[in-house]
N, C-alpha and C positions, 0 to 999 in steps of 0.2 A: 745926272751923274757927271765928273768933272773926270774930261779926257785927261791922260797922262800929258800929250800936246798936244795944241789944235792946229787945224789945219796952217790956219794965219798966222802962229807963230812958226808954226812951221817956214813956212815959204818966205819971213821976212832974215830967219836965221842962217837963212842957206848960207854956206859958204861951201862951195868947188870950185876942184881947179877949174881955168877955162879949158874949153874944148879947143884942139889944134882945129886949126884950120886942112876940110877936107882938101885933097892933091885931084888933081885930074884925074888921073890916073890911078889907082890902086897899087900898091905896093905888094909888089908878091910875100909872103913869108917865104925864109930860106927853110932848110932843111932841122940847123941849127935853131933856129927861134921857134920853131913848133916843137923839137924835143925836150927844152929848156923844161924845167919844174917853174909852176908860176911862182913870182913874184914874192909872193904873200898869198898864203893861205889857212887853213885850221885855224881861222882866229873865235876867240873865248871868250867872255868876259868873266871877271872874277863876282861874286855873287852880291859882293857890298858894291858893286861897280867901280875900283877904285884901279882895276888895271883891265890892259887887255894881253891877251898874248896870242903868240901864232908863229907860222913856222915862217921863214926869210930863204930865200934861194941863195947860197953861195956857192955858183958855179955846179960842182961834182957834184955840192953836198948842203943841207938844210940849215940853218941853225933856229933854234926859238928867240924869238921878241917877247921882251917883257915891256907896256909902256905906263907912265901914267897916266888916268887919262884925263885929270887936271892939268896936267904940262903935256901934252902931246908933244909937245918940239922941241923938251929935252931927249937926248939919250937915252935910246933903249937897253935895259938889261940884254945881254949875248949871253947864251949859252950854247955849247957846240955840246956836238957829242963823240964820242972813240971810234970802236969798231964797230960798232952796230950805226946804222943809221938810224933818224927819225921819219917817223910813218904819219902821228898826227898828237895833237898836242890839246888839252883843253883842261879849264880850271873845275879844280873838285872841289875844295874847299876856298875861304880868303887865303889867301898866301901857300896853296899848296897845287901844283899841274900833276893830271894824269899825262902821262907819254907811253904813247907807244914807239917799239921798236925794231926793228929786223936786221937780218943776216944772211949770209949763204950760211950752209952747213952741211958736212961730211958726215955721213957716219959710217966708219969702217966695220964689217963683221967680213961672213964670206961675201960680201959683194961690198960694193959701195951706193951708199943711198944717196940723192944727189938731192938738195931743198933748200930752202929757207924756213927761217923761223921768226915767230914774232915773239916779242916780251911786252907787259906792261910794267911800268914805275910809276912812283911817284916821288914826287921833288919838289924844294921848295923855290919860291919864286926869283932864286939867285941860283938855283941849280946847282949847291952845293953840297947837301945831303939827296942819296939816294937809296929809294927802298923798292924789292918788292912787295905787294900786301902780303903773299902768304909765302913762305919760303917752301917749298917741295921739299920730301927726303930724298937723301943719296941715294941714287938711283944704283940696284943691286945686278944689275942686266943691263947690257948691249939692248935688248928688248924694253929694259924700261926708260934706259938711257933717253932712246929714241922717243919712245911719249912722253917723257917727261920734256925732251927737245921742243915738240911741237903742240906742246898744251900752252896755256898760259891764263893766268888769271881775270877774272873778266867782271866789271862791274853791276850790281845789279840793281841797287838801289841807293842814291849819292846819298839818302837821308839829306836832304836837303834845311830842315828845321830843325840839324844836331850838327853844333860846328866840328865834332871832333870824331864821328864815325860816318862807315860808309857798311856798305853791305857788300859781302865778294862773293863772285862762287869759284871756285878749284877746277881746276880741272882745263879742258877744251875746249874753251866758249861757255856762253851763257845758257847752253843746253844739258851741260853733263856738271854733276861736282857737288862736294856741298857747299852749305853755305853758310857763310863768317861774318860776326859783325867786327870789322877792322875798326880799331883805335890809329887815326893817320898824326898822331901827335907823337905816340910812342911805341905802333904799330903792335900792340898787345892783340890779343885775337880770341872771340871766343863764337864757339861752331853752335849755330841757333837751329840747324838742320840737316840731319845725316841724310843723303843722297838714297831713294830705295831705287831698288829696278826697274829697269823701262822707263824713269821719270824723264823728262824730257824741255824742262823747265819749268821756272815759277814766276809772280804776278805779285807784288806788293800793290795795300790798297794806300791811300791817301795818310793811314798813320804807318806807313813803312813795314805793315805785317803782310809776313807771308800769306796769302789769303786765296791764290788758286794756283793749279799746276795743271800741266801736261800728261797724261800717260798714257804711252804707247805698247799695244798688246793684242792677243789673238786671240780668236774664240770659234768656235764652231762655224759663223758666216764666216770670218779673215781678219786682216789686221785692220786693229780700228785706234784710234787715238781720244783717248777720256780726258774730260773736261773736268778735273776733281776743284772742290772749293773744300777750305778746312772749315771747319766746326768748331768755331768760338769756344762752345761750353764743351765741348767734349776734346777739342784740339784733333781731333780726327779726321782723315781728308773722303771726303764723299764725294762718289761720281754725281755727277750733274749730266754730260749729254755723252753718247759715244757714236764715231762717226767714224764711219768704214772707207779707207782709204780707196777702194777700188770704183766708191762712188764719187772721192773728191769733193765732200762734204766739207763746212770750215765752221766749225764753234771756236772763235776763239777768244779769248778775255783780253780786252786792248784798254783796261783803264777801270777807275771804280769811279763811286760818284760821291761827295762827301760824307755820306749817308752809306758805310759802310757794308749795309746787306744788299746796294745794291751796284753791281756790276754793267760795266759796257760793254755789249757780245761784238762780235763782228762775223754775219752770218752768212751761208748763203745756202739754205738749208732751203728747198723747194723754192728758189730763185735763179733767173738765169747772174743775178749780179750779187755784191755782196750789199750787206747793210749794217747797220750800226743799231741794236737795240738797249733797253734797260731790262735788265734782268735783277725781279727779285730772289736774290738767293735761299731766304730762307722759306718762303710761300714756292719755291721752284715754279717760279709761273713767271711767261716773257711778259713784259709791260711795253709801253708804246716802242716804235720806229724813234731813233734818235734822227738818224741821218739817212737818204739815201736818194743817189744820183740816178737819171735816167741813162746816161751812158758810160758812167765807170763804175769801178769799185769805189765802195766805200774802204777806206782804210785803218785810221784811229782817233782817235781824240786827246784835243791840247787841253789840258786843265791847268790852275792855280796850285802847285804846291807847296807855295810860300804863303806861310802866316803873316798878319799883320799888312798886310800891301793895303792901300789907303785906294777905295773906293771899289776892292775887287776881291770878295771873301775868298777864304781859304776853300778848295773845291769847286769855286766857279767853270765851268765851262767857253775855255776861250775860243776855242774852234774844231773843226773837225777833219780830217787829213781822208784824202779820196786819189785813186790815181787817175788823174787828169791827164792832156797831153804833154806836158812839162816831166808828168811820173809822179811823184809826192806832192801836191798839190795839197795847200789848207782854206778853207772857206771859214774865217776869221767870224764867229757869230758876238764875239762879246763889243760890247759897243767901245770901247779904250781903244780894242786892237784895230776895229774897224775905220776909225776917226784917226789912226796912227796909219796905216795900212793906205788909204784916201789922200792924206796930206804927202805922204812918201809919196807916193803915185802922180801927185800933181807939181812937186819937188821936183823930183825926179825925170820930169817929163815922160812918163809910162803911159802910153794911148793903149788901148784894145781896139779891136777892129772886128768885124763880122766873120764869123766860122760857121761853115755848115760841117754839124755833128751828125754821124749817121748810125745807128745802134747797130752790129752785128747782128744780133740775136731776132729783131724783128724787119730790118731795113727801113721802121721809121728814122725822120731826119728833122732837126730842128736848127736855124741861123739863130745864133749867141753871139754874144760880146767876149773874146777873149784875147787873153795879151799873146796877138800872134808872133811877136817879136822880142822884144826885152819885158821884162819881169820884174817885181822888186820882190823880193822874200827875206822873211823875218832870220836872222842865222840865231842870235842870243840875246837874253836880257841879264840885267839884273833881278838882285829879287825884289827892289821896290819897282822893279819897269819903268824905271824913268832913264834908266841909260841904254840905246838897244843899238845893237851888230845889227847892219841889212847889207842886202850885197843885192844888186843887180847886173842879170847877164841873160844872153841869149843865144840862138842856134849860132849868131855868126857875131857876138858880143861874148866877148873872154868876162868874165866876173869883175867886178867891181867891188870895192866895198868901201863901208859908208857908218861913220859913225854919229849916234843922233846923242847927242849929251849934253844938259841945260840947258835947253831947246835950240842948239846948235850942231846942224847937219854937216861933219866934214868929211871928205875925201879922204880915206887910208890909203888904198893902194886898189891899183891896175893890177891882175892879176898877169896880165899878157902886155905891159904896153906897146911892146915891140912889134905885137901882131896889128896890122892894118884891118878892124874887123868889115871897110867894104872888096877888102877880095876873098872875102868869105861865102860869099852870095849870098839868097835868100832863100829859108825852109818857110814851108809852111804844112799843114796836118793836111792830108789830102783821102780819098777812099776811090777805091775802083772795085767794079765787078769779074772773080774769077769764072772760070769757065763754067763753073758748076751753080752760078747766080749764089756764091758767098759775096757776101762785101768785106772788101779786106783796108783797113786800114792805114795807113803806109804816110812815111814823112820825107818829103822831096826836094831835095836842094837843090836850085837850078844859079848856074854864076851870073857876076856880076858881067852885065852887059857894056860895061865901059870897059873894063877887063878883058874879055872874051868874045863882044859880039854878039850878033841874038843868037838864037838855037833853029833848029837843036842844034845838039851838043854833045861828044863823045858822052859813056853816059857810062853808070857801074851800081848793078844793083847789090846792095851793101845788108844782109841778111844777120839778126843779131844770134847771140852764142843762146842756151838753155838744153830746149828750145823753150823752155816754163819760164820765158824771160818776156823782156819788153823792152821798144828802146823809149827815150822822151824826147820831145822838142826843146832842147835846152842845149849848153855849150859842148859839143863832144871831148871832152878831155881826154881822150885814146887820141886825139889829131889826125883822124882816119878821115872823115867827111871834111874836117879845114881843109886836110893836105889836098884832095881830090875836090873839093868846088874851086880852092885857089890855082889848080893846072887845069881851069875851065873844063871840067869834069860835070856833069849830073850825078846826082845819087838819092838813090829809091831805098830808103828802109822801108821794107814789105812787114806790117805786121802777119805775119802769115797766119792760118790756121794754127794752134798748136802753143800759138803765143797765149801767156797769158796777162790776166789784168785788163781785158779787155772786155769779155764777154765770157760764160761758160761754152755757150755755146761754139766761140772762136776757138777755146781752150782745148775742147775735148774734140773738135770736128780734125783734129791734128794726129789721134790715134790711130797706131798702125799704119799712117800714109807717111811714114818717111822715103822721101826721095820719089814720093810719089804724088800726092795730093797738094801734100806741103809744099814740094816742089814746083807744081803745078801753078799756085798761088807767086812765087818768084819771075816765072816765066811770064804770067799774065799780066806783071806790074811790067817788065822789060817790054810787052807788046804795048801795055798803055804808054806807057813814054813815048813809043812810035807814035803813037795815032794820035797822041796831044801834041805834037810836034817837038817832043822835049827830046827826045833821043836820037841821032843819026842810026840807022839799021848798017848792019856790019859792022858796029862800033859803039860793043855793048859788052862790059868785060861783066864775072862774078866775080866780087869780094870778099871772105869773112872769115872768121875766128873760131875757133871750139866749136859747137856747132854750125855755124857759120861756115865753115873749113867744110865740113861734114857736105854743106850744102854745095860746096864748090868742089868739092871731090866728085856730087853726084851730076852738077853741072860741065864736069868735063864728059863725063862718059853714056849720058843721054842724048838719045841721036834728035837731029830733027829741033837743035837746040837756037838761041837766038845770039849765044855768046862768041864774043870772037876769041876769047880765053879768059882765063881763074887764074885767081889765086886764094891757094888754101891755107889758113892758119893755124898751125894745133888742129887741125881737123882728127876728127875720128873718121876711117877710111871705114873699119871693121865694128858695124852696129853689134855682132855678136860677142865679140872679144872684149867688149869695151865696158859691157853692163856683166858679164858669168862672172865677176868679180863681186858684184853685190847680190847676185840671185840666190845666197845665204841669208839675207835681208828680207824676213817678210813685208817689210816694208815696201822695197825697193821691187819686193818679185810680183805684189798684189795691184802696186798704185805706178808703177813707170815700165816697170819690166815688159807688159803687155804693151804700152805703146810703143814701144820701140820696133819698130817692124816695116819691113819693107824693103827699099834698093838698098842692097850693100854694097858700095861701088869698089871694095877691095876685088870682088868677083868680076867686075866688070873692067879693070885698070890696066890692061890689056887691050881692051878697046877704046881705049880715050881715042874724044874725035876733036878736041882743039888742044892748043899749047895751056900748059898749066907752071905755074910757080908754086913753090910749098915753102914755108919757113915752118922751125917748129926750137922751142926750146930745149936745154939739156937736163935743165931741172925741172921740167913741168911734171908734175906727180897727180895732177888733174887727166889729163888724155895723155898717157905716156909716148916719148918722142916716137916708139916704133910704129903708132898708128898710122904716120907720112912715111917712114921709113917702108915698111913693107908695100905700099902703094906706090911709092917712087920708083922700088925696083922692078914692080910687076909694070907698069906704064912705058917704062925704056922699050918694053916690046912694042908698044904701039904704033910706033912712028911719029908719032907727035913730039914735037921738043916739050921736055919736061925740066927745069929748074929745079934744085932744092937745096936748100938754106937750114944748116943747124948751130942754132945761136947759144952761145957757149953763155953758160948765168943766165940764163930768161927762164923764167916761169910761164905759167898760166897769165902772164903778168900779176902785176906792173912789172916794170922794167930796171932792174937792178943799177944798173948806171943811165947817163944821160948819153953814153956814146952806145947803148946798146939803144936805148930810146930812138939816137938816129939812125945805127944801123938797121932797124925794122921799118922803119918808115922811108929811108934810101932805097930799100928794096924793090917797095911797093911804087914805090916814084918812078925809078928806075923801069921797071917791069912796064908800068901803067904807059910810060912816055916814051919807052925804047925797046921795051919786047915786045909781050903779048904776040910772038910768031914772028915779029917782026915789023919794024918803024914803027910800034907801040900801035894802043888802041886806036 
């Protein structure tokens, strides 16, 4: 079969810029240059390949690049935008960009609601006309005012092999609404499926029909979530699997196969992991394993859904998406991508290097090849794939990107050039044993020793939000672990128990031990640091966000602790107060509501036993701001110096300007280098 390129032309086409020459010495990032917006980012290509676009940093505020990408070095089309900002930008049709966009926004009744909101458009590639796809009606209420504020249209299927429609659904995201097939020529509209109850979204196969759904519902055992596939000859939707939420079962349809009756599940039905099968739909009977890893998730599958592509039929299978330590990770199986994938690699100078992987669920462990440091990953193609976006980056390399066009590989843009990435130090995937002989997974950034000196090292274990999260070894764009390995800091993300994407059995060993087991698993990575000599002891703060916060709430007020002080983000202080808001949710009250359990540090905030820092925003509608608020006031009694910070326009993040951007990260600097109780950690 004949690659799109080969490796050897590859490497004879190279053109990049040259590399500066490294300094002795590492260059600190300022405050200013970590909160900046990168450079250049959301870049798209258009589907004939004949532009690129993307968002451009100016200063406050973004604007979109249009280029061509036969004359890269003329002039790029500008587009700014009014009062809304740009959020991200990517081509839907030739000559036509989706945009998203946000806001703050008031709504006055008897209170005031304090939020943002996002919108999608589309535009054409001079950003002169502007449409939403479906226009909502006048909203007849204060009440609906407000949903209709924060709903926004959401795409579901581009129809990729009809130049003139797309598929939308209404409503809140891709989970609620019906759904429209949009004419984006003269945005005419006609509704292909009324929305029934509990649906929860849908699944186009390879010719763009609706062909499975979601539905969420209760029954005698609890609430369970059905796998319905529609019925060709009858047009009727039939359950297929149903899976009871309190077991955290996962049927879910991630793709079909050209070959219409047949489905790709993503399961993890009587497994500790998930996996990717073929399912015949109409024989309702699984057929083989497509995909599955010994120590991640399997996630989804890249197929062909461009007709006509010259050596790669329509439906093929280009590769398969798993969460890796990176996070979205693809194992590239069709041989184009692989031979494209290979030459970029060897471009690019991308070495892998030995990993020992260690499985939560059994404590076996296997040494791999993987790119422990910078990465190349595919972002976009054309639809003939001969023009492709790639960008490489890593834990302490801001992104890159890189355009490979008739067989010529050029440099677009430094996402960060101004960032120095060797005073970023070096991550790498690490595992340690908690007390209880779990193996916890955890990614560990230690500084750079020209920098900072050997170690240890003041040190800050950095706990991610969920807790049904995960973090990855790739560039942290929050500038929480830059800002902290650049003021020669260490930093331990603990995948804790609890986490997911990991393992089930990491997943679920997390219930009910909030602030207790979970916590447990934070403490024992802070004592590993010790004992590997990566941490100085008495000189070990907590850090974190949304739950994360949570975790440093419970890390100030646990005695017998290893921290010299916290600081909490948007923490939730009140595990009780935080979830009675959804325990009207059978959902929420059968599958999350039960794990939640354990230290509630509001009851405890009284007895904080080191100094603590809190920020929190004014618009966060995620963990509302009183969660800090009422734990700051009960803490004053304790004796401990307590800090706290209410950031006027911040959300949940991201961060509404780039000077609220630095005022959060000043904070944390600040604190980290100068309080913490005093003369800083």
């Amino acid at each position: 079969m004949k690659n799109v390129v080969s490796t050897s032309a590859l490497l004879l086409a190279l053109a990049l810029a040259a590399a500066a020459p490294a300094s002795a010495t590492p260059a600190v990032p300022t405050i200013e240059q970590l909160a900046a917006f990168p450079q250049l980012s959301s870049l798209s290509i258009s589907p004939d390949g004949k532009h690129i676009a993307g968002l451009q940093a100016k200063g406050e505020d973004r604007v979109i690049l249009v280029w061509n990408t036969d004359n890269l070095g003329a002039a790029p089309t500008v587009i700014g935008s009014g009062r809304m900002k740009f959020q991200g930008v990517s081509f839907i049709k030739n000559g036509l960009l989706a945009v998203s966009l946000w806001q703050p926004y008031d709504l006055r009744t008897d209170r005031v609601t304090k939020t943002f909101i996002s919108k999608f458009f589309i535009t054409d590639i001079e950003g002169k006309n502007w449409k939403e796809p479906i226009t909502p009606p006048r909203a007849s209420s204060h009440a609906q005012e407000l949903e209709q504020a924060l709903s926004s249209s959401s795409v579901l299927d581009t129809l990729p092999n009809d130049p003139d429609h797309i598929l939308v659904i209404n409503g809140s995201g891709s989970n609620a609404g019906d759904v429209y097939k949009v004419n984006v020529r003269d945005f005419s509209t006609q509704r292909i499926q009324k929305t029934e109850e509990r649906v929860a979204g849908y699944v186009t196969d390879l010719n763009s029909e609706l062909r499975a759904r979601l539905r969420q519902d209760v029954d005698g055992t609890g609430a369970y979530v059905a796998t319905e596939f529609r019925n060709p000859a009858t047009n009727a939707w039939e359950e297929h699997f149903r899976s009871y939420v309190k077991n955290r079962d996962i049927n879910q349809v991630v793709g079909f196969a050209d070959d219409a009756n047949i489905a790709f599940i993503q399961s993890n039905v009587g497994r500790d992991k998930t996996v990717i099968y073929e399912y015949d739909i109409a024989a309702r009977k699984q057929k083989e394993v497509l995909f599955e890893h010994k120590f991640f998730n399997a996630g989804d599958v890249r197929v062909n859904h461009y007709k006509g592509v010259d050596n790669i039929p329509f439906g093929a299978l280009l590769g398969v998406g798993y969460s890796g330590p990176r996070g979205n990770e693809v194992e590239w199986t069709n041989g184009t991508f692989k031979a494209l994938i290979a030459g970029l690699r060897q471009a690019l100078a991308v070495k892998a290097s030995p990993v020992t992987l260690v499985d939560p669920a059994t404590s076996q462990n296997a040494t791999v090849e993987l790119d422990n440091g910078q990465a190349v990953r595919v972002v976009d193609f054309s639809a003939d794939m001969k023009t492709v976006i790639v960008v490489t980056s890593g834990p302490s390399n801001p992104p890159e990107y890189h355009l490979l066009h008739n067989g010529k590989l050029t440099l677009l843009a430094k996402s960060y050039p101004q960032i120095d990435p060797a005073a970023l130090g070096t991550t790498r995937l690490v595992y340690y044993k908690a007390r209880d002989g779990l193996d916890i997974p955890a990614f560990l950034t230690t500084p750079n020793t020209e920098l900072c000196g050997a170690g240890p090292w003041k040190a800050v274990v950095h706990p991610h939000g969920g807790p049904w999260a995960r973090d990855g070894m790739d560039f942290d764009g929050s500038m929480w672990v830059p800002l902290m390995a650049s003021r020669c800091m260490a930093v331990l993300r603990p995948q804790f128990r609890g986490s997911a994407d990991w393992s089930r059995k990491l997943w679920m060993a997390g219930d009910a031990e909030w602030g207790q087991k979970m916590q447990d698993d934070k403490d024992d990575g802070a004592q590993w640091m010790i004992d590997q000599k990566v941490a100085r002891p008495g000189h070990i703060a907590m850090f974190g966000f949304s739950y994360g916060g949570y975790s440093a709430f419970a890390a100030s007020v646990r005695p017998n602790g290893l921290y010299k002080c916290a600081i909490a983000g948007a923490g939730v202080s009140d595990i009780k107060k935080i979830w009675s808001r959804f325990y009207t949710n059978p959902f929420f009250r059968q599958a999350q509501a039960p794990t939640v359990a354990g230290l509630n540090p509001l009851d405890k905030a009284a007895e904080m036993k080191i100094p603590l820092m809190v920020y929190h925003g004014d618009r966060d509608r995620t963990v509302p701001i009183e969660q800090s608020e009422w734990f700051v006031n009960k803490a004053k009694g304790s004796g401990q110096p307590v800090e706290y910070h209410a950031i006027a326009d911040y959300a949940h993040g991201p961060a509404w300007t780039r000077k609220i951007m630095a005022d959060q990260l000043q904070l944390i600097d600040d604190y980290l280098g100068k309080g913490c109780g005093g003369g800083g950690l």
